[in-house]
N, CA, C and O of each residue as an XYZ file, in Angstrom:
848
protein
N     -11.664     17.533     12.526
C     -11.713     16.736     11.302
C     -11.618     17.665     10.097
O     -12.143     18.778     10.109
N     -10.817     17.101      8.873
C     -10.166     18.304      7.958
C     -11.581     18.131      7.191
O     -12.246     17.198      7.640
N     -12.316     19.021      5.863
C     -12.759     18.963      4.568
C     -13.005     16.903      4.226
O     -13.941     16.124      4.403
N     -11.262     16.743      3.557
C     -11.542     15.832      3.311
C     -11.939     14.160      3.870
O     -12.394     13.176      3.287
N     -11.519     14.421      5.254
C     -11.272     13.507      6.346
C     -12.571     12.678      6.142
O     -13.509     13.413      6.451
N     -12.839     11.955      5.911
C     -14.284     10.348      5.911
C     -13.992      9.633      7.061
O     -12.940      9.104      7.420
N     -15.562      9.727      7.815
C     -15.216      8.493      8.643
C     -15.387      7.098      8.078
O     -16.283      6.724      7.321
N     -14.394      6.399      8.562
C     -14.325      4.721      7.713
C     -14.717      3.841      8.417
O     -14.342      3.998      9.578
N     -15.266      3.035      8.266
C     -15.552      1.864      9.489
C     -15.359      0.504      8.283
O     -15.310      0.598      7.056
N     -15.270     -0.826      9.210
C     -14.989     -1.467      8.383
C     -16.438     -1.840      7.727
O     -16.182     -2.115      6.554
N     -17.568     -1.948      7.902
C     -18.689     -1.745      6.817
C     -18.058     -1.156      5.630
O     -17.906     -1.848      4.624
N     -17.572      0.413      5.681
C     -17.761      1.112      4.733
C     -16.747      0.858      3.507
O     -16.975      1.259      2.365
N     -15.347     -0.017      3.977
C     -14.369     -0.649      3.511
C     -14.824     -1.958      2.949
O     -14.498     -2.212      1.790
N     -15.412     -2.669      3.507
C     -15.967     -4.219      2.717
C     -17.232     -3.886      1.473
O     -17.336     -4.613      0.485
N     -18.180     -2.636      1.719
C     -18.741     -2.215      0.074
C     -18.110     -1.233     -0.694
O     -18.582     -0.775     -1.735
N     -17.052     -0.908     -0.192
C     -15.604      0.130     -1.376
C     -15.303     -1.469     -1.882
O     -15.705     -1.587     -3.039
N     -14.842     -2.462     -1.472
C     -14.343     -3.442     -2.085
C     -15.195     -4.324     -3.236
O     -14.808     -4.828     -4.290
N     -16.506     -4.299     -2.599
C     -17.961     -4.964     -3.106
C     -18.079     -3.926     -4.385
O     -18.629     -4.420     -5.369
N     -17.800     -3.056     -4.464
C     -17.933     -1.897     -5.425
C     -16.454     -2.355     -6.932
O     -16.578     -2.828     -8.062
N     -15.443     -1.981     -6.272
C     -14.193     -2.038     -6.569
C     -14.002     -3.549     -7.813
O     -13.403     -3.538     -8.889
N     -14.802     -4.795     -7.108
C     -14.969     -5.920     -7.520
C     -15.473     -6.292     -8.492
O     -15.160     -7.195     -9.267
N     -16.307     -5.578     -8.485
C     -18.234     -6.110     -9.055
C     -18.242     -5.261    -10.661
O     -18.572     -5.635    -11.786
N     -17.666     -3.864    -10.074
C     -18.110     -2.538    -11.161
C     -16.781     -2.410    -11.880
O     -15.783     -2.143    -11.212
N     -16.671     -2.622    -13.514
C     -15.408     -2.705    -14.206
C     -14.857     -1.279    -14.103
O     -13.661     -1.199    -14.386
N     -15.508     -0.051    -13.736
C     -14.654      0.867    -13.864
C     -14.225      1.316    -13.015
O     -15.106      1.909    -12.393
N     -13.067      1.419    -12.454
C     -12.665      2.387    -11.353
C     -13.343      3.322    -10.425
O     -13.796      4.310    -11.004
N     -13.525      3.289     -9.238
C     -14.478      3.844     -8.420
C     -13.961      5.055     -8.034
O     -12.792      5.421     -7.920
N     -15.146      5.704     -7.823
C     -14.713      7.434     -7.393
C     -14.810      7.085     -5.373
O     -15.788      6.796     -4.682
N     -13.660      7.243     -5.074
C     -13.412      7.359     -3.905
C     -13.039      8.883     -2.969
O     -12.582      9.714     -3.754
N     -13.119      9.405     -1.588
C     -12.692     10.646     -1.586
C     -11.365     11.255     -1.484
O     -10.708     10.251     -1.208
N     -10.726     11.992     -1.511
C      -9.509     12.676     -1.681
C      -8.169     11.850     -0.951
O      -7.201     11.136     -1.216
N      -8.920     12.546      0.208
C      -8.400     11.475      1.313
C      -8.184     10.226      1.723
O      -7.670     10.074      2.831
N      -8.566      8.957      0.839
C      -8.915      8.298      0.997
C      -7.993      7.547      1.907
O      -8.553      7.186      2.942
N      -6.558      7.167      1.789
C      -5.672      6.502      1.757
C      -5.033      6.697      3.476
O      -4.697      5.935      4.381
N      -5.127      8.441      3.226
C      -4.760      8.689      4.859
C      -5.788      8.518      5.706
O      -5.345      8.181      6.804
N      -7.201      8.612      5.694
C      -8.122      8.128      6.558
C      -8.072      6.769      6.719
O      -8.316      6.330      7.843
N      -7.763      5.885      5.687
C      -7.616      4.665      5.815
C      -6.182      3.977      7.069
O      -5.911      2.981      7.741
N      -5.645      5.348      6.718
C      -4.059      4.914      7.794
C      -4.590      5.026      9.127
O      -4.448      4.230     10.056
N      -5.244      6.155      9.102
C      -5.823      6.813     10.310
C      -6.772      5.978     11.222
O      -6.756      6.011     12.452
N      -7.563      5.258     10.482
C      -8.205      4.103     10.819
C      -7.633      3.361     11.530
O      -7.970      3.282     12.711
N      -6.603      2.601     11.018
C      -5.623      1.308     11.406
C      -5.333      1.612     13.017
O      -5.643      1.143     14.112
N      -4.383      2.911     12.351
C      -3.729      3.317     13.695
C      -4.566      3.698     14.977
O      -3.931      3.748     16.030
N      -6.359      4.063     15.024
C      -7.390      3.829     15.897
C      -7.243      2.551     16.448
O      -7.091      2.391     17.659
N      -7.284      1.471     15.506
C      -7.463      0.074     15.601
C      -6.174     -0.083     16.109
O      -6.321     -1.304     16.076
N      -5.327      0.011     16.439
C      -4.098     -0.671     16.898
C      -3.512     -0.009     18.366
O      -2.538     -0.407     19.005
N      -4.154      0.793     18.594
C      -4.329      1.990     19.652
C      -5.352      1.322     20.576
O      -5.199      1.392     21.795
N      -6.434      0.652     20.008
C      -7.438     -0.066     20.493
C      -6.607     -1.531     21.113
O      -6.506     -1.836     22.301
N      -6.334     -1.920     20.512
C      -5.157     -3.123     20.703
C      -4.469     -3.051     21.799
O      -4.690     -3.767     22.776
N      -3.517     -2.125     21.731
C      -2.650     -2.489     22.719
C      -3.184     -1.824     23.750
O      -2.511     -1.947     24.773
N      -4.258     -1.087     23.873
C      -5.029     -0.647     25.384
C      -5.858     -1.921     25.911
O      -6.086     -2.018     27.117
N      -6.332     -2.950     24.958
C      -6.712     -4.433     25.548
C      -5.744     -5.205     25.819
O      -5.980     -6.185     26.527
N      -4.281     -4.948     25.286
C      -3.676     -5.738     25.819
C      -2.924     -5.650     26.978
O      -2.391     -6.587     27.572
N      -2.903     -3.953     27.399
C      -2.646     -4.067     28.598
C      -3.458     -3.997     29.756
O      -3.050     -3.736     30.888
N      -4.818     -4.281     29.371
C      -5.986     -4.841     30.158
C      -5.960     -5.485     31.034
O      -5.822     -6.646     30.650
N      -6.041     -5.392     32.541
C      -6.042     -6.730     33.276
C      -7.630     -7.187     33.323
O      -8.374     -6.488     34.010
N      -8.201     -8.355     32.610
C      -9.230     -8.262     33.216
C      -9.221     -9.821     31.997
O      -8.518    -10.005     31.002
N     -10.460    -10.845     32.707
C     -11.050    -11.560     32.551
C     -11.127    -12.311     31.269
O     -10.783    -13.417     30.851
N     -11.958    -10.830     30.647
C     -12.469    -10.634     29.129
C     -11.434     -9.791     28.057
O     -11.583     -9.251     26.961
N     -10.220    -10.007     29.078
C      -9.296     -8.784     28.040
C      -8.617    -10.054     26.474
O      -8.335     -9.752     25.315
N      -8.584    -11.238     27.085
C      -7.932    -12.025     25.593
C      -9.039    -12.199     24.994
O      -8.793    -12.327     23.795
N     -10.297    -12.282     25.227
C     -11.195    -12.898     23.985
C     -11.050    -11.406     23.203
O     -10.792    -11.348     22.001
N     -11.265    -10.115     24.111
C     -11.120     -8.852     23.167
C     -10.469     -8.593     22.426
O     -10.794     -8.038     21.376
N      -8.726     -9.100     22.938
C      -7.557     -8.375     22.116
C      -8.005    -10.025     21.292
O      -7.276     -9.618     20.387
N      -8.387    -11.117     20.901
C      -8.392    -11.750     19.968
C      -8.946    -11.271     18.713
O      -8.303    -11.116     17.675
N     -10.523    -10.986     18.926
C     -11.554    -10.146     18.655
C     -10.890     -8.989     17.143
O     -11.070     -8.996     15.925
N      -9.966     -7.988     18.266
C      -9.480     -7.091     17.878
C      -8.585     -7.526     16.707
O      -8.698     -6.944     15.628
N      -7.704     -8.517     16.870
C      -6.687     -8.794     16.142
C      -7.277     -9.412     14.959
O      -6.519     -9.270     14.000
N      -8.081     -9.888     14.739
C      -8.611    -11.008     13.802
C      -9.725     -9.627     12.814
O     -10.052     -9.693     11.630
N     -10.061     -8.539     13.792
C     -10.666     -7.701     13.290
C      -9.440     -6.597     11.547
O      -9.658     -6.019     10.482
N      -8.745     -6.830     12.085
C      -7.345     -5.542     12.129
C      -6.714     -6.601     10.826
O      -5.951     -6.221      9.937
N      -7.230     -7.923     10.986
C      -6.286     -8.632      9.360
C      -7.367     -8.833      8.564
O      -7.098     -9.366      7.487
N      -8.657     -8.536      8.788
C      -9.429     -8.421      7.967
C      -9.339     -6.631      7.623
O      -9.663     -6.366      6.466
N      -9.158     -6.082      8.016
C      -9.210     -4.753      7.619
C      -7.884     -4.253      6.158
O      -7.960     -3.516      5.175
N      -6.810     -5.114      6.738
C      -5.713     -5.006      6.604
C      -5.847     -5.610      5.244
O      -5.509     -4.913      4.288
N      -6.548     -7.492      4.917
C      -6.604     -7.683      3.985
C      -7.745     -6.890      2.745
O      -7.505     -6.829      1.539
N      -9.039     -6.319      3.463
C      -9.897     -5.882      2.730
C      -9.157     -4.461      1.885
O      -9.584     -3.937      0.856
N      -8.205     -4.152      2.509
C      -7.434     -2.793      2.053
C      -6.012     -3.391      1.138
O      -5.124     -2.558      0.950
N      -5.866     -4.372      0.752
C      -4.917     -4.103      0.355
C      -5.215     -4.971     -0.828
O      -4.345     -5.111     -1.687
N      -7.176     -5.973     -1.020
C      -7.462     -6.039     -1.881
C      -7.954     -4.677     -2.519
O      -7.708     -4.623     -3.724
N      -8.392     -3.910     -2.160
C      -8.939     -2.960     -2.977
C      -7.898     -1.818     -3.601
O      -8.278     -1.167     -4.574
N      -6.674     -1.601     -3.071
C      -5.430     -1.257     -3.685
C      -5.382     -2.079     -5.104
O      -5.614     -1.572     -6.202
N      -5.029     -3.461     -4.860
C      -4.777     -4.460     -6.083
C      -5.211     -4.680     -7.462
O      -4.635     -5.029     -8.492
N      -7.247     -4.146     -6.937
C      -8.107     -4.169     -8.041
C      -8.205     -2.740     -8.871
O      -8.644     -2.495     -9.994
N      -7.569     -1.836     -7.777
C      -7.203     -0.581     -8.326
C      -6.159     -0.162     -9.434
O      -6.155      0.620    -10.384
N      -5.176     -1.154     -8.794
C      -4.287     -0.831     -9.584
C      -3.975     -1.667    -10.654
O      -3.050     -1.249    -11.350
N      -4.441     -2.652    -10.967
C      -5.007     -3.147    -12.138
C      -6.040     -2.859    -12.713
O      -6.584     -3.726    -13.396
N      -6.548     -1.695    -12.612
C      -7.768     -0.996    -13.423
C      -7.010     -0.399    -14.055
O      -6.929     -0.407    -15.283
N      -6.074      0.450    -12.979
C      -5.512      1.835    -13.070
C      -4.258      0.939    -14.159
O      -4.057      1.782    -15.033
N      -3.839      0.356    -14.323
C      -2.890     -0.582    -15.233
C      -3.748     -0.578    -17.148
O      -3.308     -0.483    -18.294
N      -4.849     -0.707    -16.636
C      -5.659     -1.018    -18.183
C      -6.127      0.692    -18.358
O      -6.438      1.061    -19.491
N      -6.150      1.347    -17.615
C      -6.315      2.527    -18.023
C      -5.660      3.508    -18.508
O      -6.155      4.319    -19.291
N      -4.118      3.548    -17.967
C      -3.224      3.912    -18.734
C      -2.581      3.231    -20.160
O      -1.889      3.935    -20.896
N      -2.869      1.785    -20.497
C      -2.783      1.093    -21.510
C      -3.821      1.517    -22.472
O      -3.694      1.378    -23.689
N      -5.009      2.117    -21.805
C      -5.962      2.402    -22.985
C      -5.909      3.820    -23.169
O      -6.676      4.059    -24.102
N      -5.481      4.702    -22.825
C      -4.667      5.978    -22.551
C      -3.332      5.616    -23.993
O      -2.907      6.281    -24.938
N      -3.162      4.729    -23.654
C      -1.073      5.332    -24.576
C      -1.864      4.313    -26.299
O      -1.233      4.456    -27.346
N      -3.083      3.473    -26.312
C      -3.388      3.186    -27.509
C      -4.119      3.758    -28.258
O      -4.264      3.526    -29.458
N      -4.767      4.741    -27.467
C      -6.091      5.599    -27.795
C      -5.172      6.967    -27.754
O      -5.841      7.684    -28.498
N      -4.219      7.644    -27.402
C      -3.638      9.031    -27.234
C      -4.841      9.889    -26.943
O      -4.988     10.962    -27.528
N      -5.815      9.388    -25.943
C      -7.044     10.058    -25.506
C      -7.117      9.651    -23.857
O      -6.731      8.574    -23.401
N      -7.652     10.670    -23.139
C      -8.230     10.562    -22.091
C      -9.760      9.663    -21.761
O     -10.899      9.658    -22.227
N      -9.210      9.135    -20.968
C     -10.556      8.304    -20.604
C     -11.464      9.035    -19.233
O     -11.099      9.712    -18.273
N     -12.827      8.512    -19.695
C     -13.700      9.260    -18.811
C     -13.057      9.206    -17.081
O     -12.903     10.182    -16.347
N     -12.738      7.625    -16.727
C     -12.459      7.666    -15.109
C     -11.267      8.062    -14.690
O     -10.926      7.828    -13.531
N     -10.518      8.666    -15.488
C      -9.331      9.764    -15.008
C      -9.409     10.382    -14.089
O      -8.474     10.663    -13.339
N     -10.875     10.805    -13.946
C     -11.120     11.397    -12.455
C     -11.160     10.776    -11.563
O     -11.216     11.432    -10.523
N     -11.159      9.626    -11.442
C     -11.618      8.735    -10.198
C     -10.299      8.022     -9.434
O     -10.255      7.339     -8.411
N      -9.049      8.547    -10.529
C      -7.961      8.754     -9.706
C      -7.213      9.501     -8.217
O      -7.154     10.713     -8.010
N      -6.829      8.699     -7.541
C      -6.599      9.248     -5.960
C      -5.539     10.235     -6.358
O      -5.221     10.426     -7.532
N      -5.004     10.856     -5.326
C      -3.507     12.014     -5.640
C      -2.751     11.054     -5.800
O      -2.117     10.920     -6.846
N      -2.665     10.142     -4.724
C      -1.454      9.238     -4.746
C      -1.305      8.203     -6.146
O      -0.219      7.693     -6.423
N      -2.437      7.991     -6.905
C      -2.557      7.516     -7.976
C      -1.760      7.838     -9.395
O      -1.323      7.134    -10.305
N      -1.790      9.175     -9.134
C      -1.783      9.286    -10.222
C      -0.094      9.966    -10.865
O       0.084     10.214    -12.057
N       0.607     10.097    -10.160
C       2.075      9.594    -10.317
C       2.375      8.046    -10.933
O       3.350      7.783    -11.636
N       1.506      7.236    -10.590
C       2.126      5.775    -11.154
C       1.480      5.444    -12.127
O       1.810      4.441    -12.761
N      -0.108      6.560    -12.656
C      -0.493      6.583    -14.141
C       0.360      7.116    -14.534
O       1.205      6.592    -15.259
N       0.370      8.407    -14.127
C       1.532      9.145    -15.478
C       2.567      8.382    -15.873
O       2.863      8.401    -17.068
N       3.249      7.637    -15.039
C       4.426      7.099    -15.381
C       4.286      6.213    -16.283
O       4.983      6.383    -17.284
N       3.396      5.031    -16.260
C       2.857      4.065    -16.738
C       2.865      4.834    -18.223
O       3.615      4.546    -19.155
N       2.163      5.556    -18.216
C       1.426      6.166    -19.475
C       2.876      6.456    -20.604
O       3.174      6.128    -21.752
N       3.438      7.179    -19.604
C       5.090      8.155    -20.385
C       5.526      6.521    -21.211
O       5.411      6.231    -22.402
N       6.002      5.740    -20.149
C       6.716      4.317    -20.289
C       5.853      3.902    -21.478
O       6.319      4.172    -22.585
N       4.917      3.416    -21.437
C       3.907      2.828    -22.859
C       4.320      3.274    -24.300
O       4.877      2.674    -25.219
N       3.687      4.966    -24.114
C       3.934      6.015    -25.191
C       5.286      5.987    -25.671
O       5.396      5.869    -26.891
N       6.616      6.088    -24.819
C       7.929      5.742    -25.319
C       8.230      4.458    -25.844
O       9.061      4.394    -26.750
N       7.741      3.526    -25.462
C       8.029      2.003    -26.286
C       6.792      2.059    -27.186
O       7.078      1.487    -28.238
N       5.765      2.430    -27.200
C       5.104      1.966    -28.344
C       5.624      2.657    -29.598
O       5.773      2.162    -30.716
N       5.896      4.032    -29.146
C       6.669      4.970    -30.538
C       7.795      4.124    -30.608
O       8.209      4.073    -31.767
N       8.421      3.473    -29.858
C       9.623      3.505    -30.385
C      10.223      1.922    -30.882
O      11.326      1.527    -31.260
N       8.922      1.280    -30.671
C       8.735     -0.457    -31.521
C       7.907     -0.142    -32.590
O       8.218      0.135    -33.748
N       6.667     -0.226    -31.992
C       5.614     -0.496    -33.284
C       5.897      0.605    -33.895
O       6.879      0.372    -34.601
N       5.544      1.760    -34.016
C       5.660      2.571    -34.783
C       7.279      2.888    -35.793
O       7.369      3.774    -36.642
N       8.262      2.046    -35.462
C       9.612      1.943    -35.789
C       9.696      0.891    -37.285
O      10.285      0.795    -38.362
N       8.559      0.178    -36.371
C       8.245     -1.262    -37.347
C       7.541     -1.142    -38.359
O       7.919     -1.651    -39.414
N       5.972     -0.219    -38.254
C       5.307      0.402    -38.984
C       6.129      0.988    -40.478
O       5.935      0.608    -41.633
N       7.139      2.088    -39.943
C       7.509      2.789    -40.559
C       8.970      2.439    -40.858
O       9.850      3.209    -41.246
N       9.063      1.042    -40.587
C      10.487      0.431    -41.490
C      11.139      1.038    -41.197
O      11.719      1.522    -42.169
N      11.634      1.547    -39.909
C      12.708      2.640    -39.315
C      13.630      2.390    -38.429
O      13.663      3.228    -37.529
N      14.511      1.415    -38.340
C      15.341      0.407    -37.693
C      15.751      1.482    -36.805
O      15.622      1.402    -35.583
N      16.267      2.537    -37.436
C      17.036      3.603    -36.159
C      15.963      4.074    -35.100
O      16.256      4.359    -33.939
N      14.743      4.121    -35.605
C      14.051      4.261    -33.934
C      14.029      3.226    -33.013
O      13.047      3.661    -32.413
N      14.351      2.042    -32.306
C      14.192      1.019    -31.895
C      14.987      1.600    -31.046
O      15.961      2.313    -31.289
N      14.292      1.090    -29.440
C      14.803      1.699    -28.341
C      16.339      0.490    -28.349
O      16.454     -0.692    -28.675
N      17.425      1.647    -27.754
C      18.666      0.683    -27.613
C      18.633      0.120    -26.210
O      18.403      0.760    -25.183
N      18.911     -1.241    -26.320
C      19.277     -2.347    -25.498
C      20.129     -1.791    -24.467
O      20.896     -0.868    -24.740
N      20.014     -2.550    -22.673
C      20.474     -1.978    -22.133
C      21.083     -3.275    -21.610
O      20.300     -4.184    -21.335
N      22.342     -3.457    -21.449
C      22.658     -4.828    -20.563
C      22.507     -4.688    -18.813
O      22.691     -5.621    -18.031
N      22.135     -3.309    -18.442
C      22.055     -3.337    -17.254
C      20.530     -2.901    -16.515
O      20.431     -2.050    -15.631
N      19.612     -3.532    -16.977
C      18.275     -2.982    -16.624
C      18.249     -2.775    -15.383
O      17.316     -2.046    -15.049
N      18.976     -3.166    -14.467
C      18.173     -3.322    -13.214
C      19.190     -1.740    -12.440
O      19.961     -1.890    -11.492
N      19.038     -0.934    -12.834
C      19.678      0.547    -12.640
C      18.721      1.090    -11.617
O      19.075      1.406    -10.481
N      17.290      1.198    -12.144
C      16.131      1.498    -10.970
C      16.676      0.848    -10.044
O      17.249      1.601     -9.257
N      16.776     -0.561     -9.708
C      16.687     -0.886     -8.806
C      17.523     -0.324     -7.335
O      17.209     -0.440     -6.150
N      18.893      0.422     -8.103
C      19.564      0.367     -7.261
C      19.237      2.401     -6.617
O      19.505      3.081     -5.627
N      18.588      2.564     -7.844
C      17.769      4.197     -7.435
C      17.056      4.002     -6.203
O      17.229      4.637     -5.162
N      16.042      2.842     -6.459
C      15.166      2.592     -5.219
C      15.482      2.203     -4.163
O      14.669      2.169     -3.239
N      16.882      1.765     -4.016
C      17.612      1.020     -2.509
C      17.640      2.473     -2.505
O      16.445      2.770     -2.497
N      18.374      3.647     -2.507
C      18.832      5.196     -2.231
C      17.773      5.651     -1.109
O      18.107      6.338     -0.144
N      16.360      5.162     -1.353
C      15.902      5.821      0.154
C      15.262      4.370      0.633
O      14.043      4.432      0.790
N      15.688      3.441      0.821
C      15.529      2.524      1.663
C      15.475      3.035      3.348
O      16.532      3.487      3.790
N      14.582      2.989      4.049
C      14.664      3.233      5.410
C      15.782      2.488      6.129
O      16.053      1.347      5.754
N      16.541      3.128      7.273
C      17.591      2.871      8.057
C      16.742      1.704      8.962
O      15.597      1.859      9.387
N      17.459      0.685      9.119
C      16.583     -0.259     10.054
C      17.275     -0.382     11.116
O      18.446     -0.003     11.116
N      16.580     -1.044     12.458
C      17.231     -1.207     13.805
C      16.664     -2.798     13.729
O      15.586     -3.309     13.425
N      17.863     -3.255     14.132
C      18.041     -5.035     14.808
C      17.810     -5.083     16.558
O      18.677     -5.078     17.432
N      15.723     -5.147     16.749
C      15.033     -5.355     17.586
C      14.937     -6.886     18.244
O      15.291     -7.883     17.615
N      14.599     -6.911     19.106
C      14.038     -8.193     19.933
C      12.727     -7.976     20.344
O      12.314     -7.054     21.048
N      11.987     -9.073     19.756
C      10.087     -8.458     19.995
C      10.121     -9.120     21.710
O      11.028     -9.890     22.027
N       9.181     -8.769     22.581
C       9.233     -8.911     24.065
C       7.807    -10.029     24.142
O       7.683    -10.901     25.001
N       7.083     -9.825     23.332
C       5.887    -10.392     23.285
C       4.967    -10.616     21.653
O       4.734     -9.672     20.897
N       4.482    -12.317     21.333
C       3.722    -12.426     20.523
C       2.627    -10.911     19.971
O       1.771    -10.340     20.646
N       3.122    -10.574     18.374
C       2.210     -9.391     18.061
C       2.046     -9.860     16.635
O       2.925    -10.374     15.944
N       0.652     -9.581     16.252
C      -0.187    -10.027     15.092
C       0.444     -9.077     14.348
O       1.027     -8.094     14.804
N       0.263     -9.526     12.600
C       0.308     -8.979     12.010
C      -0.327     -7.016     11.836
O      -1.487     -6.658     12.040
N       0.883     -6.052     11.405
C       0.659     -4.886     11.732
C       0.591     -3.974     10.431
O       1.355     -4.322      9.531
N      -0.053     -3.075     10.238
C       0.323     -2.074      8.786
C       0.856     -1.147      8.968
O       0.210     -0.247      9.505
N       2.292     -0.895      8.617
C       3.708      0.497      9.413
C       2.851      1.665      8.644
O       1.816      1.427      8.022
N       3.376      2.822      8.767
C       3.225      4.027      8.579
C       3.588      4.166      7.238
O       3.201      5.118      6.561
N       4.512      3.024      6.692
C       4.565      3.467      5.550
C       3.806      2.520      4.356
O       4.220      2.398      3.203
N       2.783      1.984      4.835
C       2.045      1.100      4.482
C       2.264     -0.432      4.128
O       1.391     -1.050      3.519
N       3.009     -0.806      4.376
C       3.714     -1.999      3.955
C       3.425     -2.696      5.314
O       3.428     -1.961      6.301
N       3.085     -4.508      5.557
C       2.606     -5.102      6.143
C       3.837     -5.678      7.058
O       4.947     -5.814      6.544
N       3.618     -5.991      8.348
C       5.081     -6.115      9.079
C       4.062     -7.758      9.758
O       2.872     -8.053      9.652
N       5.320     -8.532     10.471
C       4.778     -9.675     11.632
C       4.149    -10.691     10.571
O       4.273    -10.514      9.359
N       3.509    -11.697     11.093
C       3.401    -11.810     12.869
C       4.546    -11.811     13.154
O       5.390    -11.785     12.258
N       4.937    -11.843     14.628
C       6.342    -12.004     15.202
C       6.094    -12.397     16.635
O       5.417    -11.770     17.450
N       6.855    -13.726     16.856
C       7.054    -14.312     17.997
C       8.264    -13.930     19.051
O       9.358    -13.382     18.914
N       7.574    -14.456     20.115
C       8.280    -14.026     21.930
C       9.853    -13.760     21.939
O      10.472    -14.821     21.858
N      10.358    -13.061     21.988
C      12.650    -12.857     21.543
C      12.783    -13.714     20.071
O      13.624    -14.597     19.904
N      11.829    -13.305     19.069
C      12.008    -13.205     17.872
C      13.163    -12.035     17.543
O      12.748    -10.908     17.814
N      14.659    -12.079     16.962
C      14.671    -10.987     16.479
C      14.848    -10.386     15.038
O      15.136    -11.073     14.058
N      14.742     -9.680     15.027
C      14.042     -9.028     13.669
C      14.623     -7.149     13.108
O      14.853     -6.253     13.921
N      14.725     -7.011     11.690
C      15.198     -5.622     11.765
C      14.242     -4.660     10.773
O      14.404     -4.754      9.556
N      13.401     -3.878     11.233
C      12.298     -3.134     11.352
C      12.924     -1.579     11.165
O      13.754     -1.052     11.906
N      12.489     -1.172     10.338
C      12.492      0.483     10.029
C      12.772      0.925     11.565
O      12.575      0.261     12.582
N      13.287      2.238     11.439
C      13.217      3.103     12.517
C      12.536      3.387     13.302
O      12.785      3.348     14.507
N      11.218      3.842     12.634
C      10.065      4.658     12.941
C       9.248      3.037     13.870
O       8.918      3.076     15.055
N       9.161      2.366     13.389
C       8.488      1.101     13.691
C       9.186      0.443     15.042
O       8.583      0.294     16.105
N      10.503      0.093     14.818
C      11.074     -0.048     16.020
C      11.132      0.683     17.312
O      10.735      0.205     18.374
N      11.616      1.795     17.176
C      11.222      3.067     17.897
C       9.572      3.054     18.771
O       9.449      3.208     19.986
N       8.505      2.846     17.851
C       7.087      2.665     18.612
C       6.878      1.583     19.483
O       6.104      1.555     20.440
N       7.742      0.554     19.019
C       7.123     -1.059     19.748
C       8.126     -0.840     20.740
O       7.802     -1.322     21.826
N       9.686     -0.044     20.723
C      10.311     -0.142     22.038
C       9.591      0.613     22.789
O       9.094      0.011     23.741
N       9.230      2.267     22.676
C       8.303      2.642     23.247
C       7.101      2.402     24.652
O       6.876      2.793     25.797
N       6.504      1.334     23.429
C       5.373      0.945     24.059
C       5.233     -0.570     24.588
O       4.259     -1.323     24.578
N       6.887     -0.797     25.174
C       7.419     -2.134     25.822
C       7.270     -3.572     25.412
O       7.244     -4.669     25.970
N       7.160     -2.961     23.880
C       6.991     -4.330     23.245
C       8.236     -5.087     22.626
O       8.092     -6.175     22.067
N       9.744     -4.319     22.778
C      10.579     -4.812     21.934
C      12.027     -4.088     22.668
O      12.122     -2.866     22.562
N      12.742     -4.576     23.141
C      14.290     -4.215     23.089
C      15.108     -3.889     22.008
O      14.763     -4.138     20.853
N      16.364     -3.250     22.343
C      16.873     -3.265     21.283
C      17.570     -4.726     21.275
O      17.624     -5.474     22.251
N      18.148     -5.016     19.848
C      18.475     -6.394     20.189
C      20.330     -6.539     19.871
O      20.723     -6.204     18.754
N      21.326     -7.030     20.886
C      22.768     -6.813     20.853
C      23.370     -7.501     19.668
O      24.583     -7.435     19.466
């Protein structure tokens, strides 16, 4: 186990959320937070499919158990992302009106704080370049109009993951991929086209063909 590595259980995830909820400022969480949290899942889903290839008695009430366990985990984590990042939303807004640092700057994750900065840059460039344009009766600062906004968008297709057109072999609950994004449910010769990495595991582990 590294320095930063926390063990998580889902207790310790439902009062990060109870915390996250309750307390207006952004919570100090540990370094790690995000990959222990992956690390977690992937325990839990490891747990899963060793009940499901269980022969025994008591193996469906378990893998039920399990599954119903794994979308509460799944949802408790991806509320506490949400409330985060609508903190983390008013914090960089009070950041680009104030041109000051705020005290819970620290309580930013690593992974956080790329989408403050950005936030922050984005604010600071339109606020100089409206209000302060307007302020100062300065028509030539006014950011110029773009008829093609949606330019990101096509930046962000550029690393879109390569997908494979699978056939699932068997009913599987909702799952959280590696790259955090929520996959399923998915039903019996459902087929479906799933990242690489994702497809690749469920053919693997005889849950999915490729599909013709």
């Amino acid at each position: 186990m590294s320095d930063d590595e926390v063990i998580i259980t889902y207790e310790s995830l439902y009062e990060l959320l109870r915390r996250e909820k309750y307390r207006p400022e952004l919570q100090k969480l540990d370094v790690g937070f995000y990959e222990n949290a992956l690390n977690y899942l992937r325990e839990k889903h490891a747990i899963l499919n060793s009940q499901e290839n269980r022969d025994s008695i008591f193996a469906s009430c378990e893998v039920e158990k399990t599954r119903t366990q794994l979308r509460n985990i799944q949802s408790i984590l991806k509320q506490i992302y949400e409330k985060r990042e609508a903190k983390l939303i008013q914090l960089a807004l009070f950041n680009s009106r104030n041109k000051a640092s705020a005290n819970n700057e620290s309580s930013l994750l690593p992974e956080e704080i790329a989408l403050f900065d950005s936030l922050r840059v984005v604010l600071n460039q339109y606020r100089e370049g409206i209000l302060f344009s307007l302020l100062s009766n300065n028509q030539q600062g006014l950011p110029v109009k773009k008829e093609k906004p949606l330019k990101i968008t096509s930046e962000i297709n550029k690393d879109k993951p390569d997908l494979n057109r699978i056939r699932i072999l068997a009913t599987l609950p909702e799952f959280v991929g590696p790259d955090m994004n929520v996959y399923g449910p998915f039903e019996e010769n459902q087929v479906t086209d799933l990242p690489e990495e994702i497809s690749e595991r469920l053919i693997g582990n005889n849950q999915a063909e490729v599909a013709e």
